[in-house]
N, C-alpha and C positions, 0 to 999 in steps of 0.2 A: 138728266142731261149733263152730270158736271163734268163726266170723263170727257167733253168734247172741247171744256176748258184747259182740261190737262193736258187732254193729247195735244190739242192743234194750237194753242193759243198763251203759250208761255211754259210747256215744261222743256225742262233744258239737264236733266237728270242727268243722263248718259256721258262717262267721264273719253274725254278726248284719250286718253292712254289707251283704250280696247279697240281705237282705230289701227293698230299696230298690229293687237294678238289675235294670233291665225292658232286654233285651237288643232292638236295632234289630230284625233278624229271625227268627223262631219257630224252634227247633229241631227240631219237629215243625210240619207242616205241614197243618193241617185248615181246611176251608172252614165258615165259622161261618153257614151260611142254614137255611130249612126244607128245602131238598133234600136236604142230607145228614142233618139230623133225620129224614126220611122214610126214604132211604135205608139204612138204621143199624137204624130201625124195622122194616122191611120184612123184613131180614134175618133177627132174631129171629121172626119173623113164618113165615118159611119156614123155618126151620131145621129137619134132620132129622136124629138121627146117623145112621155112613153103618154100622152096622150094624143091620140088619133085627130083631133078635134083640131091640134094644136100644130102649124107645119115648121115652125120655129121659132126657139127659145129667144127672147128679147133681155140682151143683158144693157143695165142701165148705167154708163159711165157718170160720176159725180166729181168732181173737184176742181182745187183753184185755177186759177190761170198757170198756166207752163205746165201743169204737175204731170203732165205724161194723156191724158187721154186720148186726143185724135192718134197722137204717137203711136198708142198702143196696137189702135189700128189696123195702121199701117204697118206695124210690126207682124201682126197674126196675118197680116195679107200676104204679107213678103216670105213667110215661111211656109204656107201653102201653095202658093205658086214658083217658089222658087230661085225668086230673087228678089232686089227690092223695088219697093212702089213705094208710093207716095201719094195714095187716091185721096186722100183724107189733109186738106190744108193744116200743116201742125211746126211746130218753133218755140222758141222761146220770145216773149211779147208780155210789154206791161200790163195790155187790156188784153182780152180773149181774141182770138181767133176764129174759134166757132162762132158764126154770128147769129146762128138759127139753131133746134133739135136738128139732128139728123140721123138717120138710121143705114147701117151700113152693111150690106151682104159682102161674104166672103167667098169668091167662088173657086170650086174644082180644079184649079189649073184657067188662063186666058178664057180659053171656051167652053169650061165647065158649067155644070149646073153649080147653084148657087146651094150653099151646107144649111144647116137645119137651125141656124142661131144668127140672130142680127147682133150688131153691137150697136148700142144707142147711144149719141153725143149730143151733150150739154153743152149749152155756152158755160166758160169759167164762172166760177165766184170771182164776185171782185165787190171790193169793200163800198161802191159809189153804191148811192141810191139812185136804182132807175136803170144800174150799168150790171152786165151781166147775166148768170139763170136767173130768169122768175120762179118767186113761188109760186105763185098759181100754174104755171106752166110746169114746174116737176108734178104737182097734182093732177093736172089732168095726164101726163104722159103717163105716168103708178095707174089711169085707171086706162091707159088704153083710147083716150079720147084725142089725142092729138090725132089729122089736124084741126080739125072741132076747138082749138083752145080760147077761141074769144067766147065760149058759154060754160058754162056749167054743167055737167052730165053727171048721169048715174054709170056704174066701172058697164065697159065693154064688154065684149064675151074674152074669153079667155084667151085666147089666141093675138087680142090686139095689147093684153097687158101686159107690165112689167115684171121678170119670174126669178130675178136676181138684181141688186144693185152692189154697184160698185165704187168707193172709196177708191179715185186716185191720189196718191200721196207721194210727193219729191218726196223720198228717205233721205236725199242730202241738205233738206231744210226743214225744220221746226221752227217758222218765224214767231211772232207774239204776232198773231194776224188782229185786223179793227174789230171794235165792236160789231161794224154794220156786216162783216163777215159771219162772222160768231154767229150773229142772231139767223142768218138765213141759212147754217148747217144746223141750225138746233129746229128752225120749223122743219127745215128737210126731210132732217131724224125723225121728227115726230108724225110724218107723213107716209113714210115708207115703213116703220113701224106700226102703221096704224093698218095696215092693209098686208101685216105678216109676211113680210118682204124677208128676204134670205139678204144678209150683208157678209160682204168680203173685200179685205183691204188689199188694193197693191200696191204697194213699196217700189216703185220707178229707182233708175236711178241708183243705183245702188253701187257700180262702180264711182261714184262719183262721192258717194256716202262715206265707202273707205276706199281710202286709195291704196290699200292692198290688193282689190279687185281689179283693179286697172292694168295689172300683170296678171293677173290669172284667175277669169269670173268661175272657174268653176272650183273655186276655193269659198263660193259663195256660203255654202254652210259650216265652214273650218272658222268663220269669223266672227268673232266674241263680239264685235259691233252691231251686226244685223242679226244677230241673234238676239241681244236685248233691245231693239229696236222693235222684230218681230214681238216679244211676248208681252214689252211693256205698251204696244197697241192692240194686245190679245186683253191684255187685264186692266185699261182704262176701258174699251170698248165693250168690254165683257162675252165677247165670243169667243172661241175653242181657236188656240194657236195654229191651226190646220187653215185656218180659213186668210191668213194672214201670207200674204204671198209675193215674194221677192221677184224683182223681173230689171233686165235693162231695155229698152226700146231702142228699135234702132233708129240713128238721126244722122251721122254723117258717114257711116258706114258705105263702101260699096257693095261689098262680097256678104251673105250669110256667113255666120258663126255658130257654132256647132253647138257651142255653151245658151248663147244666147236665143237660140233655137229653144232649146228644153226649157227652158226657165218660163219662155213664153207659152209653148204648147202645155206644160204641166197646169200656169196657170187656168189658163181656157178652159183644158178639163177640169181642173175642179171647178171654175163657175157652172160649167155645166152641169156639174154633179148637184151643186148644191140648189141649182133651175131645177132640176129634178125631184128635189128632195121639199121646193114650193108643189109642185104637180102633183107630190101624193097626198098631199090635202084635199086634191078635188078628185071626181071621177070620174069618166067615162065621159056622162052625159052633161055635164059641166057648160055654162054658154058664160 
């Protein structure tokens, strides 16, 4: 568990000068029009897990207070229907917000049917004991037993567990977070690890990280900032830089943004990809 020292709780590596350099050609490769907005769209849109058993994927948000999760949201809400919302109480706030789990459907447009993945919200980390996510309560949600969380159970059938989690992280803050923090992302890890859970980071925040992006997000991968931001949380974490994923959320925004559109639908897809890629571990007949 040291990389969880390094990343969140005192590395400061990254030199303030690469907040400036906007590199000639993107390291990532995404075409900025409404067709791949559509496209991006579309996808979430038909998505289906590929087991039968199963009517939708449960991604599980994790991190500190502010760092983006309800945000997120509301964010992926507001780009499927079309404007923004605000279903999901979200701010910036020295204690959390979220003051329960809660599980949040996306749906089709107003009166649509609802898509084939929840998004699952944590109350923040926060360094008090007593204050913030329980441990025992990320365990029973990993097996699916929430809201059962005052007992102990053996994991649920498949359909009520957790098939990806997710690491929110402010990119514009790497604090030296408390011990009492520390200790409840390192049982967390070793919780959703233990039950072969799919992890993927997202990097909130990011116009905010460099303020190069604050004129122009879709310079998002021309920048030498978030780019070693990205890989030096691909290689303390030790998962595949693919899984590490840049987003703004929208918070004081009126209108969508086109940029910020993709950033968001790209991430969704690939959680979903990688919810997928927990499902071909089981089969068919899977409970």
């Amino acid at each position: 568990m040291a990389w969880i020292g390094k990343f969140l709780f005192g590395w400061t590596g990254i030199g303030e000068d690469n907040k400036q350099v906007l590199l000639d050609e993107p390291w990532r490769d995404v075409v900025w029009n409404d067709s791949t907005r559509a496209r991006l769209k579309q996808s979430l849109l038909d998505y289906k897990p590929p087991i039968d058993s199963v009517p939708q994927a449960r991604i599980l948000l994790v991190g500190a207070v502010g760092a983006g999760k309800s945000s997120f949201f509301n964010s992926i809400n507001s780009v499927i229907r079309g404007n923004i919302t605000s279903q999901a109480v979200a701010g910036e706030k020295v204690t959390t917000r979220t003051t329960e789990y809660r599980t949040y459907q996306v749906k089709a447009g107003r009166v649509g049917q609802p898509l084939s993945f929840l998004l699952c919200d944590t109350m923040g980390l926060e360094a008090s004991e007593g204050a913030g996510v329980n441990i025992k309560d990320i365990d029973n949600i990993l097996k699916g037993c929430i809201p059962n969380k005052h007992c102990e159970c053996d994991p649920s059938a498949l359909k009520d567990r957790i098939h990806c989690v997710v690491y929110v992280i402010d990119s514009s803050k790497f604090p030296v977070m408390p011990p009492q923090t520390k200790r409840k992302l390192q049982e967390i890890q070793q919780k959703f690890e233990s039950y072969g859970m799919p992890l993927v980071v997202l990097l909130t925040k990011v116009d905010k990280a460099c303020p190069m992006l604050e004129k122009d997000l879709k310079k998002v991968y021309h920048s030498c900032y978030i780019k070693e931001l990205i890989h030096r949380a691909s290689d303390c974490l030790g998962i595949p830089v693919t899984n590490v994923l840049p987003v703004k959320n929208y918070s004081s925004e009126l209108e969508l943004n086109l940029c910020c559109d993709i950033l968001l639908l790209t991430a969704m897809q690939k959680m979903l990809h990688f919810a997928d890629n927990h499902f071909d571990n089981f089969d068919e007949g899977t409970e």
